[in-house]
Structures are given as structure tokens and as C-alpha cells.
N, C-alpha and C positions, 0 to 999 in steps of 0.2 A: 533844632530838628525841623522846625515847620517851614523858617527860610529855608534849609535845603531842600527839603520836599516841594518848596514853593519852585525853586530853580530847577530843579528833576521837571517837575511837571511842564514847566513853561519851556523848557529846552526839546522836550519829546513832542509835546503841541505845537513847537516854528517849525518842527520838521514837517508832520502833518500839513500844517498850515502853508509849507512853501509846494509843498507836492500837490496840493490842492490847486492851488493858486497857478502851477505849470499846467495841470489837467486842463484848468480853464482857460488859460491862454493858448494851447495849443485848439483847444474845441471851437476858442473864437477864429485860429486863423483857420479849421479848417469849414466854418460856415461861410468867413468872409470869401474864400475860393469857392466855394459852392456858388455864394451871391453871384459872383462875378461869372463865370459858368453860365449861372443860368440869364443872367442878363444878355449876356453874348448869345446864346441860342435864343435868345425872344429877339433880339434887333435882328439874328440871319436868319427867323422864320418871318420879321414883317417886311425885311427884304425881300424875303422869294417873294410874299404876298403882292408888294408895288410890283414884282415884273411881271405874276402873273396877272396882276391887272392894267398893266399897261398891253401886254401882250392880248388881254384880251379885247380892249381899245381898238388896238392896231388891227388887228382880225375883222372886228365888226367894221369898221369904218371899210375896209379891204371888200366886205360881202356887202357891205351897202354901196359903193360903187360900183362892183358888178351887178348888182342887181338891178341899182340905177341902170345899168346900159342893157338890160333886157329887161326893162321899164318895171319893173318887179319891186315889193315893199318887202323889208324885212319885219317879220313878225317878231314878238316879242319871245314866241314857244321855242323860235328857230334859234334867237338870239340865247335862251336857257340852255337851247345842245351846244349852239359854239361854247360857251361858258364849261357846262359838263367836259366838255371835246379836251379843252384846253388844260383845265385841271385834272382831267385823269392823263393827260400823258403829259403833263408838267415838260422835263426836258427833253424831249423828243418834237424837235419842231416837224420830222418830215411826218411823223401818226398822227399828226394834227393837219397837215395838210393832206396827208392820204384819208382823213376822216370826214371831213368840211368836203374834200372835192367829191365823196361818197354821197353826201346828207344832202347838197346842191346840185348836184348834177354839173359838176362844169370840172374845166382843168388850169390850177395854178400855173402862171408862170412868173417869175421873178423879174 
């Protein structure tokens, strides 16, 4: 009587135990795709990050030349709004240049 009862018991706890054990495999692949998810969205937000820092590079260097030729320094204040300028209109390069030629006084040309 007690072997049977021994194998009753153990045959109802592998099933438990296999349904368990699928729960958990299933809940690791779906954090492993989470991981990977959000891995993917931190590399294509420090991507945007380099271009909007290159972009704002290119900008300054662009208004420190003109200013070089109307013998003018750029300030550090001025250098903070191109920065501002650039990050709030991210991809929109012409509100970036209709912004800058506002804040300077002059007019881009390519």
C-alpha cells in the first residue's frame, strides 16, 4: 500500500514538477527577449546621442567660422542655445538652421 501510494505521489509531483519547470522556461525566454529589446534601444538611443553630438560639433565649428569672419567670439551662453537649438529639434535640420540664423543674425548658405 505505501509503494503505491509512494508512486501515486511521485507520478502527480513530475507532472507539477514538468509544468513548473515549462513556466520557467518560458519566463526565461521571455526576459531573455526583453534583455535583448532593451539592449537594442540603449545602442539606438547612444546612437542618436553621437549624431546629435557630432551634429552639434559641426554646428559650432560652422558659427565659429562665421564669426571668425566678422571677427566676433563665440560665447560659451551662445554655444548652450546652439546645443538647446539642436536637441530640441533633433531631426529637423532646416528648425535648426531657421533657429541659429534667428539667435545670430546672419543667413546660412550650404
Amino acid at each position: 500500500m505505501v509503494v503505491l501510494w509512494t508512486i501515486i505521489v511521485w507520478f502527480f509531483s513530475r507532472k507539477n514538477a514538468e509544468a513548473a519547470l515549462d513556466v520557467l522556461e518560458v519566463r526565461k525566454e521571455s526576459y531573455e527577449k526583453q534583455i535583448a529589446f532593451l539592449k537594442q534601444a540603449h545602442e539606438k538611443e547612444l546612437s542618436e546621442k553621437d549624431k546629435l553630438m557630432i551634429e552639434y560639433h559641426v554646428t559650432i565649428e560652422k558659427l565659429e567660422k562665421k564669426f571668425s569672419e566678422r571677427k566676433e567670439e563665440l560665447t560659451n551662453k551662445q554655444k548652450e542655445s546652439v546645443k538647446k537649438i539642436i536637441e530640441e529639434s533633433r531631426e529637423n535640420p532646416n528648425e535648426v538652421r531657421k533657429k541659429i540664423e534667428s539667435l545670430f543674425g546672419f543667413t546660412y548658405f550650404d
